[in-house]
N, C-alpha and C positions, 0 to 999 in steps of 0.2 A: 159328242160330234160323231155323225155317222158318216161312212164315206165309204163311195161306193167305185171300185177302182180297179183297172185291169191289171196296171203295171205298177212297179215303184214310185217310174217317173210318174205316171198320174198323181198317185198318192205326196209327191214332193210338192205338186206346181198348189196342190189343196192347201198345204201346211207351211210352205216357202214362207209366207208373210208372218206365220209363225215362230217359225225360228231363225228367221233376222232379227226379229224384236228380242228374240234372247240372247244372240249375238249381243247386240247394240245395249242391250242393258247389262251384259258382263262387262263388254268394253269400256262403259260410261264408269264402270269401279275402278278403275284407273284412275281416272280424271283426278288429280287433286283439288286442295279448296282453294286455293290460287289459280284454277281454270288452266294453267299450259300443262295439256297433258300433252304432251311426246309422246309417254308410253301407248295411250290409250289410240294415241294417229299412229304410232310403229305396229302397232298391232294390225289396224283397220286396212295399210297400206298392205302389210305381209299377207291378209285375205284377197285383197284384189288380184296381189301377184300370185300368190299358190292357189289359184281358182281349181276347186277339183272339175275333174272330167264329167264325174257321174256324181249322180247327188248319193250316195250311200247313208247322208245325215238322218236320212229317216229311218235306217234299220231300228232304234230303239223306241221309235214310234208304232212300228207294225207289230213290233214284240210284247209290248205293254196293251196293243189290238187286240192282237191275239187272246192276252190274259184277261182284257177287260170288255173290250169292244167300243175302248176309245184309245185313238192315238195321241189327241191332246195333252194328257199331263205330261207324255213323255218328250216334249219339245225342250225343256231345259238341258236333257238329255242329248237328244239329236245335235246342242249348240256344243256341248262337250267333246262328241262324236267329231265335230267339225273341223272343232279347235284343237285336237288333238292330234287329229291325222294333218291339217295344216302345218304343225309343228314339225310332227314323224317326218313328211315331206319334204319340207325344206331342209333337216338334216341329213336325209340322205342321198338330198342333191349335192351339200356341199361334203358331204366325205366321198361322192363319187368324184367330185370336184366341177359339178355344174350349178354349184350353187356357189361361184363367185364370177359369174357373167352378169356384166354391168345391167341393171335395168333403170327405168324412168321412173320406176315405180317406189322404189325404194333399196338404198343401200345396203352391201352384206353386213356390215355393225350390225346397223338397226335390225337387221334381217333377224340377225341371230339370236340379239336380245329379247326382239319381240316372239320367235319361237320359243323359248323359254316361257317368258308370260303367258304365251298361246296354251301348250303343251300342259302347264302345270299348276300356274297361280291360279287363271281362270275358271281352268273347271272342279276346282278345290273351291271357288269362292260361287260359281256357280250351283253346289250340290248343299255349302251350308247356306246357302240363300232359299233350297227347296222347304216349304210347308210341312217338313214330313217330324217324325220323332228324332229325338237328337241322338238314338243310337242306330237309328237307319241311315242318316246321316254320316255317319261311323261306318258303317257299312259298304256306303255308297264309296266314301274318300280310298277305303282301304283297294275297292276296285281297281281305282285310277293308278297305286300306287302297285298292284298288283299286274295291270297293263302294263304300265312303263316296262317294270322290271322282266319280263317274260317279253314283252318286244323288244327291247335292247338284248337280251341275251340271245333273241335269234337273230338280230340282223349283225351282231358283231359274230355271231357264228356263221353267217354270210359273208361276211369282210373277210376275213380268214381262211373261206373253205380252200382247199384242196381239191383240185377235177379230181386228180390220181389217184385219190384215193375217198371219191365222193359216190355213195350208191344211190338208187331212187329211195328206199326208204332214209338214209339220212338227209337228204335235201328237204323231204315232207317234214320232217322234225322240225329242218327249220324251218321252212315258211309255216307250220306251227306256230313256231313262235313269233316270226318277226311282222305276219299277217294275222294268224289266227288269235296272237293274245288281246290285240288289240280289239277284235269282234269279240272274242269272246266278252271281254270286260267291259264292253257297250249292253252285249245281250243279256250278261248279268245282271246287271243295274237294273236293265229295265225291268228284266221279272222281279228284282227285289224290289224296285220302286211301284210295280203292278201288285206287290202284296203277294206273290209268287209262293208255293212249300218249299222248303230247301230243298227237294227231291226236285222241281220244276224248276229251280233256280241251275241248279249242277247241270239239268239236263240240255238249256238254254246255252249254260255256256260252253258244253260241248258242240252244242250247233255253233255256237259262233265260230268253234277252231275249225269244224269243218268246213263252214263258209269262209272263215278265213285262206285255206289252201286253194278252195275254187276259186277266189277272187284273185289270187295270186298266179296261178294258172290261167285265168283271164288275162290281166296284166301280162304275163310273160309272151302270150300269144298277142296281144295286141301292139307291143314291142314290135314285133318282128310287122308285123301287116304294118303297120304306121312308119315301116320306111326308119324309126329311131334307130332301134338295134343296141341300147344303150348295154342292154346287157353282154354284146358281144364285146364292142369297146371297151367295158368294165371286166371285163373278166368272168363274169357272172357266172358261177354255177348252179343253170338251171336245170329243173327236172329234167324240161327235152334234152339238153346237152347228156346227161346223165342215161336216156333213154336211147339215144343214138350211143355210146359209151356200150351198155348193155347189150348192144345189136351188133356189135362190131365183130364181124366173124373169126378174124385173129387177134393175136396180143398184138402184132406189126401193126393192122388195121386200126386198135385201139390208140397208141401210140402216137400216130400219122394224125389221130381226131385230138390229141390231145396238143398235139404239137400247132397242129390250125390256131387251137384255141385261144394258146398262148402269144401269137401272129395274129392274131383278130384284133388285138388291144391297140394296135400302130399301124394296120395293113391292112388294107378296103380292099386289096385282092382275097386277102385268106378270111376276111368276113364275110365275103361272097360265098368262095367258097366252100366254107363250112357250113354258113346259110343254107344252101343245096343241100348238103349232107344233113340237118335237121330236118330238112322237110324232106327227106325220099318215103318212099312212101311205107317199108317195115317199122319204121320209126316211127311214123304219126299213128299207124295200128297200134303200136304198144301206149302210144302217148293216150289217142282216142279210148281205148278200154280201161284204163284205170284212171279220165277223168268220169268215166259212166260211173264205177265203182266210186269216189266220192258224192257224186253228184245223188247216187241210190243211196246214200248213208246219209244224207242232209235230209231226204224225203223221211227216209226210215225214224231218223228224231222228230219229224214234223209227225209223222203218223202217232207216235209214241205219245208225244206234248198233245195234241188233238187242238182244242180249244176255239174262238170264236170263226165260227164255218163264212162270217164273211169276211175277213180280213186273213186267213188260210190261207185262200189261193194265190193272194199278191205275195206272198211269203215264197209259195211253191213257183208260182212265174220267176222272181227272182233269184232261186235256183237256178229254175234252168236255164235263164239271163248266162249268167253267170257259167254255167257246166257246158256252153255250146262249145263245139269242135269245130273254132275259125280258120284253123292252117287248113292248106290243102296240098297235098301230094305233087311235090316236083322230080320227077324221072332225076337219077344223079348223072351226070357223065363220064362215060369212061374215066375220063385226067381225070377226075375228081372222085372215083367212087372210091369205097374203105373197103 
């Protein structure tokens, strides 16, 4: 299949019909021989409700482009990709605890059971369902089991962090993990599943950690634009919190930002507040330069990797998707400055 594509999104609406049908035939392995599958309608209901925002399901498809100059075999893949962050998602709506707000759509039991299934049965039964040899297969599984663990150890290293004692480089560590493992372990597959060298497979999945922190840096800024702010509410220690932290001219200043932080979790006054103090404008200069610096390290592996010149550039657009600098500079106010 050639496809000839500016953006991601382009490349998704080409291949959508794609990988529904592999959705829909992972879910149909549910189903028992007595026809009432539960599991397999908990499943389909827990997609409708965790609808992602961005289609990202086709990164293992552009990947496997890149190596071959078709994205079609890798839609089993993309259904993986799906059903995984589906899961990822829904669990850390409810350990933020927004993932026990009643819906229409389906119940937290079911929610959770079928995250599970989402997460782990599926795309285990997904990868031995693939045409490939039975130790690529071995391969592929070890991925998914290698995802899990490397994103569970960053986002409980999220749950946990500490402002007080959180710097920019430890925060990137974790959104390493708790974003980056999970691309990495999609973009692996795919070059293993593309027939990849082990040298192009390793290199693959360092791009994906790097994609994974831009992506997470996207997300943290679109938090704040989209009026949520879940991060503030939750406590969240992000980068920018960390970068404003960094810029604090005294220890008392630092202090004063950290003390907000901890008032932001119950008080839509000191969310505000602190809000401002994120976005003043030394802040978003330190935040703006070392998103270019990952965003020139994702390029940097794409130049390294090379490979098919027309499926490249949607690779390189969805970097810089991705590396754009959304926030914009809010003057702080006197009552409020650090």
């Amino acid at each position: 299949m050639t496809v000839n594509c500016i953006t991601y999104v382009d490349l998704h609406r080409h291949v959508a019909q794609d990988i529904q049908a592999e959705l829909e035939a992972a879910v149909s392995t549910l189903t028992p021989a007595s026809g009432a599958g539960a599991a397999g309608n908990a499943v389909s209901r827990l997609l409708r409700h965790q609808k992602m925002r961005h289609p990202l399901s086709v990164l293992p498809m552009m990947v496997h482009a890149i190596e071959t100059g078709d994205p079609g075999p890798a839609a089993p893949l993309a259904a993986v990709h799906l059903l995984w962050w589906t899961s990822a998602c829904y669990l850390d709506d409810l350990s933020d605890g927004h993932g026990t707000t009643s819906s229409d759509v389906i119940s937290q039991d079911e929610a959770l059971l079928a995250s599970v299934l989402s997460g782990t049965v599926l795309p285990v039964r997904i990868v031995r369902s693939l045409p490939v040899p039975a130790a690529l297969q071995v391969a592929l599984t070890a991925e998914i089991a290698t995802g899990w663990a490397v994103g569970a150890e960053g986002q409980l290293t999220d749950i946990v962090a500490d402002a007080a004692h959180a710097t920019r480089n430890s925060v990137i560590e974790t959104y390493r993990g708790k974003s980056g493992g999970p691309y990495s372990m999609i973009t692996a597959m795919a070059a293993l599943l593309a027939g990849a060298s082990d040298e192009r497979v390793e290199l693959w999945r360092e791009f994906g950690y790097v994609f994974g922190i831009l992506w997470q840096l996207f997300n943290d800024q679109e938090d704040i634009l989209t009026g949520r702010n879940e991060d503030l509410r939750n406590g969240t220690v992000t980068y920018l919190l960390t970068c404003a932290l960094d810029d604090a001219a005294t220890p008392a200043d630092r202090q004063d930002i950290l003390g907000r932080s901890t008032a932001a979790r119950r008080c839509p006054q000191a969310r505000a507040e602190l809000g401002r103090v994120l976005l003043a404008p030394d802040v978003l200069d330190r935040y703006a330069a070392d998103l270019d610096a990952f965003r020139a390290e994702a390029h940097r592996l794409l130049s390294v990797l090379g490979g098919d010149e027309r499926h490249l550039p949607v690779m390189r657009h969805l970097v810089d998707h991705s590396a754009r600098m959304l926030l914009r500079a809010r003057p702080v106010p006197a009552a409020v400055a650090v």
